[in-house]
Backbone as XML, in Angstrom:
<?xml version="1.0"?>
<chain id="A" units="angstrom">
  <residue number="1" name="UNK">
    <atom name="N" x="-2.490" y="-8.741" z="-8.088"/>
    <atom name="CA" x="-2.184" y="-8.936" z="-6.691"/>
    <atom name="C" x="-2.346" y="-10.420" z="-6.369"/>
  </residue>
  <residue number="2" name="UNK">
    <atom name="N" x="-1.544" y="-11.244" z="-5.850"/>
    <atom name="CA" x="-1.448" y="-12.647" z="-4.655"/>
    <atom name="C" x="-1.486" y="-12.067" z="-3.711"/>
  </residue>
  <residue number="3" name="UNK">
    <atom name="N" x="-2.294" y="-13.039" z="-3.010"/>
    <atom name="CA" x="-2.262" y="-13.080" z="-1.015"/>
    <atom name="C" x="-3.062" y="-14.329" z="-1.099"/>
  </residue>
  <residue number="4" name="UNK">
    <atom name="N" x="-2.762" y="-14.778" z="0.635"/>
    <atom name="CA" x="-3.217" y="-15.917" z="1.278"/>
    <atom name="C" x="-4.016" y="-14.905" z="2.216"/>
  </residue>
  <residue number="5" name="UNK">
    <atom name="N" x="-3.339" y="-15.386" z="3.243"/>
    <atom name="CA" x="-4.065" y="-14.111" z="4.628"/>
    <atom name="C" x="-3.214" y="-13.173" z="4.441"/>
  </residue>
  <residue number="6" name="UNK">
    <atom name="N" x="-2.266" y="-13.063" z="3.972"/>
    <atom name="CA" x="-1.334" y="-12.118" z="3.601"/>
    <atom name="C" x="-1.237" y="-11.281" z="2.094"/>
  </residue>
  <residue number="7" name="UNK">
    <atom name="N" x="-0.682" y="-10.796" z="1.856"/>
    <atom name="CA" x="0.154" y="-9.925" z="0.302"/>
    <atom name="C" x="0.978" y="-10.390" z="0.409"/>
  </residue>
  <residue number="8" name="UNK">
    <atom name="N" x="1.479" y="-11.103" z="-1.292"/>
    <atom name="CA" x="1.966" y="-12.076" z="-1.527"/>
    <atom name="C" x="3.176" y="-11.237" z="-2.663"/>
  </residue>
  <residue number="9" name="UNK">
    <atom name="N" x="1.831" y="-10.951" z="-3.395"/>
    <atom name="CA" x="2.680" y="-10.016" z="-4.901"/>
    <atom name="C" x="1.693" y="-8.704" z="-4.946"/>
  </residue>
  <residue number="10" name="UNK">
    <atom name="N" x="2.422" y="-7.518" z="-5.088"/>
    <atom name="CA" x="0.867" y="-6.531" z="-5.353"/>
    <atom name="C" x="1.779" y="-5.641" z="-6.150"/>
  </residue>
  <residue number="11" name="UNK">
    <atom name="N" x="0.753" y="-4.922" z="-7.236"/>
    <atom name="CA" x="0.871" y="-4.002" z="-7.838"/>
    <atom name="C" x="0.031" y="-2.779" z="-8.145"/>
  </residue>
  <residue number="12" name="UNK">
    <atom name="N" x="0.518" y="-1.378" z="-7.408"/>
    <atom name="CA" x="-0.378" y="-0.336" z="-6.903"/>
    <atom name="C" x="-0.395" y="0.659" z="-8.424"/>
  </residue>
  <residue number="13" name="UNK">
    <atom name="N" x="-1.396" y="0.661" z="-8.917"/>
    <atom name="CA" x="-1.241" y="1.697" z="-10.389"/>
    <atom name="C" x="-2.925" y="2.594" z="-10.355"/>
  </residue>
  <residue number="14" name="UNK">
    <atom name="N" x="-2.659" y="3.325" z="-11.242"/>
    <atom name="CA" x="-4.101" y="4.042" z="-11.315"/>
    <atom name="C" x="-3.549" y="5.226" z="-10.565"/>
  </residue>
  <residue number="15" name="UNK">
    <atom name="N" x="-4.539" y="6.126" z="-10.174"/>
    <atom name="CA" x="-3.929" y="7.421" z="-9.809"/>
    <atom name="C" x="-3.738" y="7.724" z="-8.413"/>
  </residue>
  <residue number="16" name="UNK">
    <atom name="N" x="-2.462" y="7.143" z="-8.113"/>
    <atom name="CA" x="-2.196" y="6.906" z="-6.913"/>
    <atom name="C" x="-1.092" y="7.911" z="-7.208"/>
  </residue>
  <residue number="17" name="UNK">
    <atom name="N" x="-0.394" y="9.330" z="-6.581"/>
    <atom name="CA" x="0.933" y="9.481" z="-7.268"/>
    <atom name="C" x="1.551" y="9.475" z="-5.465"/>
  </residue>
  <residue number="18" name="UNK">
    <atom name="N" x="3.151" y="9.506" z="-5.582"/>
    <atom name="CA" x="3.842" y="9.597" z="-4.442"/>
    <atom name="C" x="4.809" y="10.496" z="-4.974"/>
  </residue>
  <residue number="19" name="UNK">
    <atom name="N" x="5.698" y="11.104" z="-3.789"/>
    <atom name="CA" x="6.828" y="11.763" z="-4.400"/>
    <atom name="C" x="7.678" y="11.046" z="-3.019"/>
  </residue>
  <residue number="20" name="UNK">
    <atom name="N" x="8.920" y="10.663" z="-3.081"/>
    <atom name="CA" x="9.507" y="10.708" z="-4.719"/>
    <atom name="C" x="9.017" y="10.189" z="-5.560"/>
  </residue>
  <residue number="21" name="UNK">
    <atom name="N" x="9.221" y="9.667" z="-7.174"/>
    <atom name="CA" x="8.757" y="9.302" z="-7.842"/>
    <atom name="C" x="8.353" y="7.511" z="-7.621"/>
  </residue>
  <residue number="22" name="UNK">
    <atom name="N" x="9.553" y="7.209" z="-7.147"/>
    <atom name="CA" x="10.370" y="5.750" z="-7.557"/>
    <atom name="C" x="9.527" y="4.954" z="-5.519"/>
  </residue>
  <residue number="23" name="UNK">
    <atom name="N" x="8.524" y="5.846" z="-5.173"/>
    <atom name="CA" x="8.387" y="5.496" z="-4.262"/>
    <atom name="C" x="7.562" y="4.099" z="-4.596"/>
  </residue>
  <residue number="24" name="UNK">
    <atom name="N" x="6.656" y="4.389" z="-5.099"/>
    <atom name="CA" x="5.636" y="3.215" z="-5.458"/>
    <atom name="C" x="6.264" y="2.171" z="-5.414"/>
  </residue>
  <residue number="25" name="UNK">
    <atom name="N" x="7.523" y="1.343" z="-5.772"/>
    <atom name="CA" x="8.140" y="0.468" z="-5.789"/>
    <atom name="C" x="8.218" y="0.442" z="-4.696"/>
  </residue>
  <residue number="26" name="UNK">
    <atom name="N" x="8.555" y="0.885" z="-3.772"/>
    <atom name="CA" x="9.585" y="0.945" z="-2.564"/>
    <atom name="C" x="8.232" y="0.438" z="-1.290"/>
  </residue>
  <residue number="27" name="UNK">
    <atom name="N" x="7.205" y="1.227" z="-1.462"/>
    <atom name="CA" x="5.512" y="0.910" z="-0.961"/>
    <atom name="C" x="5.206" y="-0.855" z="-1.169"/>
  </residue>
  <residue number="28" name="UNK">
    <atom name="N" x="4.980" y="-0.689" z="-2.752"/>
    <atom name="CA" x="4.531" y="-2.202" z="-2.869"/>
    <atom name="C" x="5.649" y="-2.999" z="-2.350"/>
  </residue>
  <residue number="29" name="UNK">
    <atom name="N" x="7.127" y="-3.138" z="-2.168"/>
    <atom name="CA" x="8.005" y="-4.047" z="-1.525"/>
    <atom name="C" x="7.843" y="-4.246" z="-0.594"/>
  </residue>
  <residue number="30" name="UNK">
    <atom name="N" x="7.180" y="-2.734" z="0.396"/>
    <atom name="CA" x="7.236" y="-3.459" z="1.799"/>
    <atom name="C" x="5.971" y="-4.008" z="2.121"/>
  </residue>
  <residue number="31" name="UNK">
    <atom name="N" x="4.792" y="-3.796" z="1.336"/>
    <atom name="CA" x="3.629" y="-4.563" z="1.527"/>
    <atom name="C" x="3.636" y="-5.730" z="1.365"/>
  </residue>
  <residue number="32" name="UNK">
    <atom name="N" x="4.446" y="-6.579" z="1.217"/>
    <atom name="CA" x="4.383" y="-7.899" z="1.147"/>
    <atom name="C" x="4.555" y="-8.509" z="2.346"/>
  </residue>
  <residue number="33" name="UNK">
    <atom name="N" x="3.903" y="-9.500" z="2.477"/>
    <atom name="CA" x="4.090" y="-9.897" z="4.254"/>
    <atom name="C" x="2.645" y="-9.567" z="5.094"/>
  </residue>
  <residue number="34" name="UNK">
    <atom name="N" x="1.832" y="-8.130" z="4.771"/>
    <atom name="CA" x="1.053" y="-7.431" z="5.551"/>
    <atom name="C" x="-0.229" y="-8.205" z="5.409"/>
  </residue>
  <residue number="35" name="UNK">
    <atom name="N" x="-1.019" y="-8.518" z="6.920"/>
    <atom name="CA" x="-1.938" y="-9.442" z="6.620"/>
    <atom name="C" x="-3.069" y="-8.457" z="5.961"/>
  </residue>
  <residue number="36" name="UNK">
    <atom name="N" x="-4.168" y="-9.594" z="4.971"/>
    <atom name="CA" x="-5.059" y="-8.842" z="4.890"/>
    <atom name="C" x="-6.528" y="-8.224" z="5.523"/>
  </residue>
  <residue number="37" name="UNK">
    <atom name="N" x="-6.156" y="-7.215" z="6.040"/>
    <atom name="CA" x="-6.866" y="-6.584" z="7.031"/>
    <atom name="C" x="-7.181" y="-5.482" z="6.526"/>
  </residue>
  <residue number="38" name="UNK">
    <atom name="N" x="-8.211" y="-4.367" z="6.865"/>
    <atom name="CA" x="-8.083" y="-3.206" z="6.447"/>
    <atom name="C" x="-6.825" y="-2.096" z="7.284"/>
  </residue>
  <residue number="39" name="UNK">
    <atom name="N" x="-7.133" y="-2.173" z="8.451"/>
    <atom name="CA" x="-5.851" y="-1.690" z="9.597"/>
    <atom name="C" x="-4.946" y="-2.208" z="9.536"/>
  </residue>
  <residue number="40" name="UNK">
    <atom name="N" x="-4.657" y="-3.106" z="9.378"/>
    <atom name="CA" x="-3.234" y="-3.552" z="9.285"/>
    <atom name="C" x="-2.682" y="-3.012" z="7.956"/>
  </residue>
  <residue number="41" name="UNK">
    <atom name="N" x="-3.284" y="-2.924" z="6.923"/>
    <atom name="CA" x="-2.546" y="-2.531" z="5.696"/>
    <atom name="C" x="-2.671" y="-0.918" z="6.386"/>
  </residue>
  <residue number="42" name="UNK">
    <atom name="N" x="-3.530" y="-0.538" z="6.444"/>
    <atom name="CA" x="-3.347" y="1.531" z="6.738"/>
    <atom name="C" x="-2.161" y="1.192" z="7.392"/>
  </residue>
  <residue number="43" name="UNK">
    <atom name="N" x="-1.753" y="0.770" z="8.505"/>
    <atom name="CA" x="-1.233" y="0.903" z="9.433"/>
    <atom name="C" x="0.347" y="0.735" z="9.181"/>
  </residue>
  <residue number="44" name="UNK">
    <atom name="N" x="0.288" y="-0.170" z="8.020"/>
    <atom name="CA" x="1.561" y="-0.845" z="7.622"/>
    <atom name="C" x="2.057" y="0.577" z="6.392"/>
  </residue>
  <residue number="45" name="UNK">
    <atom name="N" x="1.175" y="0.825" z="5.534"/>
    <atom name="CA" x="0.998" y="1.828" z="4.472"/>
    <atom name="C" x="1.646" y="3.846" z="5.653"/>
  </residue>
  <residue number="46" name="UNK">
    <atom name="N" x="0.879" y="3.790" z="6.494"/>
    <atom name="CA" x="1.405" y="4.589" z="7.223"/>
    <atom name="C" x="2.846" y="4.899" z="8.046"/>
  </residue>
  <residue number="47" name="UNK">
    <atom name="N" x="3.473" y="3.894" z="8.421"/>
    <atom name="CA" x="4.794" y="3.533" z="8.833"/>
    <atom name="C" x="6.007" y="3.557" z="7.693"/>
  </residue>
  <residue number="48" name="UNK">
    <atom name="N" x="5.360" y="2.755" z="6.509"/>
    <atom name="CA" x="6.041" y="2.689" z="5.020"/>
    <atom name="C" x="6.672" y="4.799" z="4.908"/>
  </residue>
  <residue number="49" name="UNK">
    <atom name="N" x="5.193" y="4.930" z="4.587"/>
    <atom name="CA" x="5.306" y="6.870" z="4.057"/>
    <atom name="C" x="6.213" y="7.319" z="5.186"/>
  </residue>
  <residue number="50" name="UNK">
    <atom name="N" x="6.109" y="7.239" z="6.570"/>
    <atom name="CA" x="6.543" y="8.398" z="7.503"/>
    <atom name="C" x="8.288" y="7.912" z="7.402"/>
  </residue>
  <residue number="51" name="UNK">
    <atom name="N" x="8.472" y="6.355" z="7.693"/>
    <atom name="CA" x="10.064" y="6.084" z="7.627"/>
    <atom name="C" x="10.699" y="6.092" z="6.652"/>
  </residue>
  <residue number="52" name="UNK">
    <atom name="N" x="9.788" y="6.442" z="5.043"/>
    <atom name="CA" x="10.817" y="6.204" z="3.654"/>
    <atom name="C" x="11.012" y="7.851" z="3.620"/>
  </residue>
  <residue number="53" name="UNK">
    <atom name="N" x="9.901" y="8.927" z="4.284"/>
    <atom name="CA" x="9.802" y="10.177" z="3.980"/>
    <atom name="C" x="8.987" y="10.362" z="2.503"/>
  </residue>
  <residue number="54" name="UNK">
    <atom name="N" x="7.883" y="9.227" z="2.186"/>
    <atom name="CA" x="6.818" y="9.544" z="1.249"/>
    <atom name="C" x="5.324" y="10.352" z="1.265"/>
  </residue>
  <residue number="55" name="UNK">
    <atom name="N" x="5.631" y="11.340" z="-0.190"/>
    <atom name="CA" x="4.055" y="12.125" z="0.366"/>
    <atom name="C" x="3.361" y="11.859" z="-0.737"/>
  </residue>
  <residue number="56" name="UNK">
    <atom name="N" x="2.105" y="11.100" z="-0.094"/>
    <atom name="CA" x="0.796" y="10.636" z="-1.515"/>
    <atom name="C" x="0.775" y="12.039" z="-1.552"/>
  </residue>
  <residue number="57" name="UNK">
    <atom name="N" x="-0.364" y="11.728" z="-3.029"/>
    <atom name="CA" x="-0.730" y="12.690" z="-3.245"/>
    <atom name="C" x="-2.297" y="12.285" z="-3.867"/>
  </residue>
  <residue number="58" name="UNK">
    <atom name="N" x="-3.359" y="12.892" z="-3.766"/>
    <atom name="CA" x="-4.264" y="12.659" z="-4.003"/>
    <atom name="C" x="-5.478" y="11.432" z="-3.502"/>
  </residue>
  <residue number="59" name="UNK">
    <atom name="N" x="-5.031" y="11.095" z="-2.144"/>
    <atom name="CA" x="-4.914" y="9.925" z="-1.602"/>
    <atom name="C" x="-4.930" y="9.694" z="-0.054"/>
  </residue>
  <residue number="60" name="UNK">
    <atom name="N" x="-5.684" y="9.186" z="0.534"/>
    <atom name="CA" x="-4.842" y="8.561" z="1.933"/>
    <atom name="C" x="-4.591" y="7.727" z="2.068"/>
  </residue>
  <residue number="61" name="UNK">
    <atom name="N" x="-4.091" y="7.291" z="2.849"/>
    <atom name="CA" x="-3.329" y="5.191" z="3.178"/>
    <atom name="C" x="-5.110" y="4.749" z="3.803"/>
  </residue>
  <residue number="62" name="UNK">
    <atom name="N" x="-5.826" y="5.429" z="4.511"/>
    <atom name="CA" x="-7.251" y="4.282" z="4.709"/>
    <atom name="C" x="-7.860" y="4.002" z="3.349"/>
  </residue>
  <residue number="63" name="UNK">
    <atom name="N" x="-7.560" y="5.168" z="2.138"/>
    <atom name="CA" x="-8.272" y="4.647" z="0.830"/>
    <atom name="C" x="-7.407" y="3.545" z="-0.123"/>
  </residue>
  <residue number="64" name="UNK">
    <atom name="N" x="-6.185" y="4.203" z="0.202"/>
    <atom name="CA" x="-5.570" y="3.118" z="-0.442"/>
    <atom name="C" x="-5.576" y="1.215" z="0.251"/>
  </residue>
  <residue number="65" name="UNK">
    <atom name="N" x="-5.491" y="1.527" z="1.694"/>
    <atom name="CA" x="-6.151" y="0.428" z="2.185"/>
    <atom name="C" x="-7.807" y="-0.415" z="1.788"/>
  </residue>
  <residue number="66" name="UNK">
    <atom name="N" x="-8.290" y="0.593" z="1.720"/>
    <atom name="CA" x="-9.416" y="-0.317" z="1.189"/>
    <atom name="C" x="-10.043" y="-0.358" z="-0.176"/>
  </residue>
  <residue number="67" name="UNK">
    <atom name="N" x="-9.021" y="0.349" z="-1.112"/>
    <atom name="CA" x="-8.577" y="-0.497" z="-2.594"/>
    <atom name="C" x="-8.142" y="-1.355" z="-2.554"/>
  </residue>
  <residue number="68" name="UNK">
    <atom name="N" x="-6.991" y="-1.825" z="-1.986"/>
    <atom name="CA" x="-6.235" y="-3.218" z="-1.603"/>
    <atom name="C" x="-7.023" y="-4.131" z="-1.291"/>
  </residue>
  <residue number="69" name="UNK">
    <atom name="N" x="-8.176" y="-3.795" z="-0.338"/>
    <atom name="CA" x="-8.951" y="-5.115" z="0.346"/>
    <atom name="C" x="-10.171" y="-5.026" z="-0.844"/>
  </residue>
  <residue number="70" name="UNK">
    <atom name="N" x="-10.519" y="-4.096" z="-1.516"/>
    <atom name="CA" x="-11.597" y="-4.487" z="-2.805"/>
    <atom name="C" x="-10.864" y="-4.760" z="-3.607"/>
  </residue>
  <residue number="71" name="UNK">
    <atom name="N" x="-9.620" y="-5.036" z="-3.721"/>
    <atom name="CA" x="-9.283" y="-5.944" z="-5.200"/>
    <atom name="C" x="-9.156" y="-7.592" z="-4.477"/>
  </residue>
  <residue number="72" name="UNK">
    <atom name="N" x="-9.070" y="-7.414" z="-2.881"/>
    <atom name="CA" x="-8.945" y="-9.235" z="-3.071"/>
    <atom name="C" x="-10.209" y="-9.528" z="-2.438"/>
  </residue>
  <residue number="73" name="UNK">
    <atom name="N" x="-11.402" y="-9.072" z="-3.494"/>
    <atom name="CA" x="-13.124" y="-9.612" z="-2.753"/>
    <atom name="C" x="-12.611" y="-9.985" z="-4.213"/>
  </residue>
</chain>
């Protein structure tokens, strides 16, 4: 992962699954831009799932949010 105050480059792996498959790509593309915040990424992560029509699985967007913010401590 890159970021400034932002996500720069990120790459979401480990047991995160989505359906469709090919979503994960489609997630990390639009996270770029999103400052780093814990709410702002849920928030951004939440909008992503409901308008692409993605369902985590094993997962919520506040955990996956604050994986994101413990990989850039």
């Amino acid at each position: 992962m890159k970021y400034d105050d932002a996500i720069l480059e990120i790459k979401i792996h480990g047991d995160f699954f989505l359906y469709p498959e090919d979503a994960i790509e489609k997630l990390q593309s639009q996270l770029i831009g999103t400052v780093i915040d814990k709410n702002a990424i849920k928030t951004r992560i939440d909008s992503i799932l409901e308008r692409e029509g993605i369902e985590p699985f094993g997962f919520t967007s506040e955990q996956l949010a604050e994986a994101i913010i413990g990989a850039c401590k």
